[in-house]
Phi, psi and omega in degrees: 000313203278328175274003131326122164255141183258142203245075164289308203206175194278138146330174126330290216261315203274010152251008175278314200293336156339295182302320174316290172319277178334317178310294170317320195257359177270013176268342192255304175308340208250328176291330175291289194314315190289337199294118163314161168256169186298113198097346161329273167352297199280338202254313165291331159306296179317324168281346157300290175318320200276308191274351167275000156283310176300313183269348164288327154332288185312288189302321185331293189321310190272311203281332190077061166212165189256154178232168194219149182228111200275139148241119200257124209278268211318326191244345204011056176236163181210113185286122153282123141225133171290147140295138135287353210288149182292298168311125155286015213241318170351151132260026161209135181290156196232077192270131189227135164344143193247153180223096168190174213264150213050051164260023162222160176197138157254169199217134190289155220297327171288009148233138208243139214252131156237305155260185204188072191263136181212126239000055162118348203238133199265141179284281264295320159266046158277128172096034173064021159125001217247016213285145174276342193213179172219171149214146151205165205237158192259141170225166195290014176276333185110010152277165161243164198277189175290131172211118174244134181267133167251145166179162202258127127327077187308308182303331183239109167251158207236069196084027182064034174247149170301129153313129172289129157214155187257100150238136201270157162254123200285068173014289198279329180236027163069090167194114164281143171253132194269160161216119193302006176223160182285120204255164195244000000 
């Protein structure tokens, strides 16, 4: 009895190599479970876009002035800027960058804007087909003008073409609704 060992429970060694295994496979699993699903981008642009909708919606609203939301194609950013203009009198609004935080957002190099219809007219050919930039405005009541964004996803291919997607802008309440296809 007493040169017998009773074998209750593991080694040392036979819970490290344990530990070792369970490692190795949670290294080949967990990068699988993280992986996006599809449109994972495009659905977070979209909450961006949407909450930098808010606060311009919102200051129109508190400041009584009109904003406006630039988008710059060359830079692939889109900007809050407030008038500023003094005159009422002015022919031209004197628009300046709103500076508080997220009152900008960028958007990633795999997507690509192809129209930019805003109450109907698309800018993306202004300027012969070259426009750098866009805009539409927000007034202080909180409405906006009509706006649909057309665009390719590089990243989600769909039959081995980038995925099309649409998003509209709602007037009344500044709020984009995404859509998987390209929208009129």
């Amino acid at each position: 009895m007493y040169g017998q060992r009773s074998k209750f429970g593991f080694t040392l060694i036979e819970l490290m190599i344990g530990i070792v295994i369970i490692g190795i496979l949670m290294a080949g699993i967990i990068p699988l479970m993280m992986q996006k699903e599809p449109g994972h981008e495009r659905k977070q642009f979209t909450a961006r876009l949407n909450a930098l909708m808010q606060q311009a919606w919102q200051q129109s609203i508190i400041t009584d002035a009109v904003h406006r939301v630039r988008f710059d194609f060359q830079k692939r950013m889109a900007f809050l800027e407030k008038d500023n203009t003094i005159s009422s009198t002015a022919k031209k609004l004197d628009f300046k960058e709103v500076q508080l935080p997220d009152s900008s957002l960028s958007w990633p190099r795999t997507f690509m804007i192809q129209q930019f219809f805003i109450e109907g007219f698309d800018e993306m050919r202004r300027g012969a087909g070259r426009a750098q930039d866009a805009w539409f405005y927000i007034v202080p009541n909180g409405t906006t003008q009509e706006v649909t964004i057309n665009g390719i996803d590089k990243d989600e291919l769909i039959e081995g073409k980038p995925s099309r997607f649409g998003l509209v802008l709602n007037p009344y309440m500044a709020q984009f609704k995404a859509y998987d296809a390209f929208q009129k």
